[in-house]
Each structure stands twice: as structure tokens, then as C-alpha cells.
C-alpha positions in Angstrom: -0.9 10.6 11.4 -1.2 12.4 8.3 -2.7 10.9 5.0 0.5 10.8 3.5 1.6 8.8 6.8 -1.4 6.6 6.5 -0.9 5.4 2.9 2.6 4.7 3.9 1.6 2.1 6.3 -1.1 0.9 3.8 2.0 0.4 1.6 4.0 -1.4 3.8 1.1 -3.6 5.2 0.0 -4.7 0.9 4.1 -5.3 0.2 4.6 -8.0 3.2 1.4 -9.2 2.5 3.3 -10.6 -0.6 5.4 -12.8 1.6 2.6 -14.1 3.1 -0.4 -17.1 2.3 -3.7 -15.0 2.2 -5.3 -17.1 4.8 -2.6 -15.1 7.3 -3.3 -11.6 6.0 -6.0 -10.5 8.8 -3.3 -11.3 11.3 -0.6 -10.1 9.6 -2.2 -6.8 9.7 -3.1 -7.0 13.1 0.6 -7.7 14.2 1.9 -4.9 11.5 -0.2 -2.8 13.5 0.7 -4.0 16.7 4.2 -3.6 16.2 3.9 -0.4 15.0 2.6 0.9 18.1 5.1 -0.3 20.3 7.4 1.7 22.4 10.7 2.3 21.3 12.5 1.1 24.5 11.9 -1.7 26.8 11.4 0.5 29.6 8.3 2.4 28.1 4.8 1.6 29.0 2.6 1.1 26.4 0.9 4.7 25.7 -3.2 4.7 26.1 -4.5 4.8 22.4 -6.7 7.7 21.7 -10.0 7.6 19.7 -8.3 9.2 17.2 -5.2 6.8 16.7 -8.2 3.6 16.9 -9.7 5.0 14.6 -7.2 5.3 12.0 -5.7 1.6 12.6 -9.1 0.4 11.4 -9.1 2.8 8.4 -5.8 1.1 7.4 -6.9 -2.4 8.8 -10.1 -2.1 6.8 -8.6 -0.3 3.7 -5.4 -3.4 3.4 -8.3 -5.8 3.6 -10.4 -4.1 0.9 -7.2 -4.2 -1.6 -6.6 -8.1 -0.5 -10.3 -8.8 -1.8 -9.8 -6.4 -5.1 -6.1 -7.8 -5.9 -7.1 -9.8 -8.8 -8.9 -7.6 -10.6 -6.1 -4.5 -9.7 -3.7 -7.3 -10.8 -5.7 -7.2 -14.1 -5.9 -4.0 -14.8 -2.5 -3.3 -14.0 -1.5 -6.6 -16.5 -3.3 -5.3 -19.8 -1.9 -2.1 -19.6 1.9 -3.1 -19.5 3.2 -4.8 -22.4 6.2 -6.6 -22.2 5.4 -6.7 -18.2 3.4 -8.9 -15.7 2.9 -8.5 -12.4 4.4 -11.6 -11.2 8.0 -9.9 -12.7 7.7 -6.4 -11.1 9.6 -5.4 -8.3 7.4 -6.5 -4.7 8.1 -2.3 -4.0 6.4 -1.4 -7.0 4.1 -3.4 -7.6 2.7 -3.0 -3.8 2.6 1.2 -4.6 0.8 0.5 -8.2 -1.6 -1.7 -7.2 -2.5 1.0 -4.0 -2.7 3.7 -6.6 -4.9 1.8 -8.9 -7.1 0.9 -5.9 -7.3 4.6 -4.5 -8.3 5.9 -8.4 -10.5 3.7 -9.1 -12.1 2.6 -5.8 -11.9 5.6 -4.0 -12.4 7.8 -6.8 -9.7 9.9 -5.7 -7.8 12.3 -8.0 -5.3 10.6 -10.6 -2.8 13.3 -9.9 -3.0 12.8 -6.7 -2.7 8.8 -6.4 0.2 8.7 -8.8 2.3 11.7 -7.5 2.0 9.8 -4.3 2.6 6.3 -5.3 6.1 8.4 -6.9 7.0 9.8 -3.4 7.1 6.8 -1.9 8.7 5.0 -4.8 11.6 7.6 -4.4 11.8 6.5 -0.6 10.8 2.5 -0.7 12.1 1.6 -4.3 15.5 1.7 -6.4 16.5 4.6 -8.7 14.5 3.3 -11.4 10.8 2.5 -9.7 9.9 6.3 -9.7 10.0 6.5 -13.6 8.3 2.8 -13.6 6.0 3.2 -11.4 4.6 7.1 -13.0 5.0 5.0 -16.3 2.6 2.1 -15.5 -0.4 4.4 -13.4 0.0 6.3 -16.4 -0.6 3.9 -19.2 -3.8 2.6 -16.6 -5.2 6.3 -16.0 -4.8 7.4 -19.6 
């Protein structure tokens, strides 16, 4: 998987995580992930994972989990920097790809260009016509 691949699944693992108590999040992970690696066709075997593909199911297992136990204060940050806007009224699709933007800035240190012009790419797949523009908007007024 690419990186780009990667943070999708991040994506989609932190959005159903919001239909979901947080005492189930571990195993919803673990069946996100399970499902995702399951043949296309009743008649396929299960492939033999390799070292590689292991590895990056517990970067994504371990990186969802890592959000899940910094969601309030990404929550926070994401809340005092929208007026007029809480997180509780944003759009599940938006809100999942801002608050894994915030978490890859300011966690991960990595580049503010590069979290937001992702978090917008998958905005432009995942959300409606608007979320794009929102979501640049908000990582904007946060990374100021």
C-alpha cells in the first residue's frame, strides 16, 4: 500500500469509529482490517500475508488507536478555531479527515502542506461538493 492508501484506510477506520461506543473501537479496527483483507470471491483462499502487509495493518491499527486516545484534545483544537462551528455539527466525512490532519501536523510533525492537501483529496473522493473548501478552510484557520 502506498501512504496515500494507508491514510485512506486510517480515514475510514476514525469515520465508523463515530458510529461506534469507544469501548468497541479495538475490535472495530481489527474487523475493518479483517474485512479488508478478504478475498473478493467465495472461491479464493485467503492469500499468506507478507511481513510487509503485517506490518502496515499495525501501523494503521496502532496509528487509529493513537487518534482515539488524542480525540478530545484534536476535538479542541479543531473547536476554538471555527466560529460559528462545533464538531458535533460537521459532517462525520469531514470531521473524520480534519481531525486526521490535525493529528498528523501536530503529532507527527508532518508538513502542513502536506496533511491538508491530503485531507482535500480525499475530501473530493469521500465528502460532498462542499467539504473540499470546508475542510482546507478549517486546517487552515488551525495551521495559521
Amino acid at each position: 500500500m502506498t501512504r496515500r492508501q494507508i491514510r485512506e484506510e486510517i480515514f475510514k477506520i476514525i469515520f465508523q469509529a463515530d458510529f461506534h461506543a469507544q469501548e468497541d473501537l479495538p475490535e472495530q479496527v481489527d474487523l475493518f482490517l479483517q474485512d479488508e483483507s478478504e478475498p473478493e470471491k467465495e472461491t479464493e483462499e485467503f492469500p499468506v500475508k507478507s511481513d510487509k502487509e503485517l506490518e502496515q495493518e499495525k501501523y494503521i491499527a496502532d496509528k487509529s488507536s493513537d487518534i482515539f486516545a488524542h480525540v478530545e484534545e484534536i476535538d479542541a483544537i479543531i473547536d476554538e478555531a471555527v466560529e460559528g462551528w462545533k464538531t458535533s455539527r460537521m459532517a462525520k466525512v469531514d470531521l473524520s479527515l480534519i481531525r486526521l490532519a490535525v493529528y498528523e501536523i501536530r503529532y507527527e510533525k508532518l508538513p502542513k502542506g502536506v496533511a491538508i492537501n491530503e485531507a482535500v483529496e480525499l475530501a473530493k473522493t469521500y465528502g460532498t461538493d462542499q467539504s473540499a473548501g470546508f475542510v482546507n478552510g478549517v486546517l487552515a484557520r488551525i495551521h495559521e
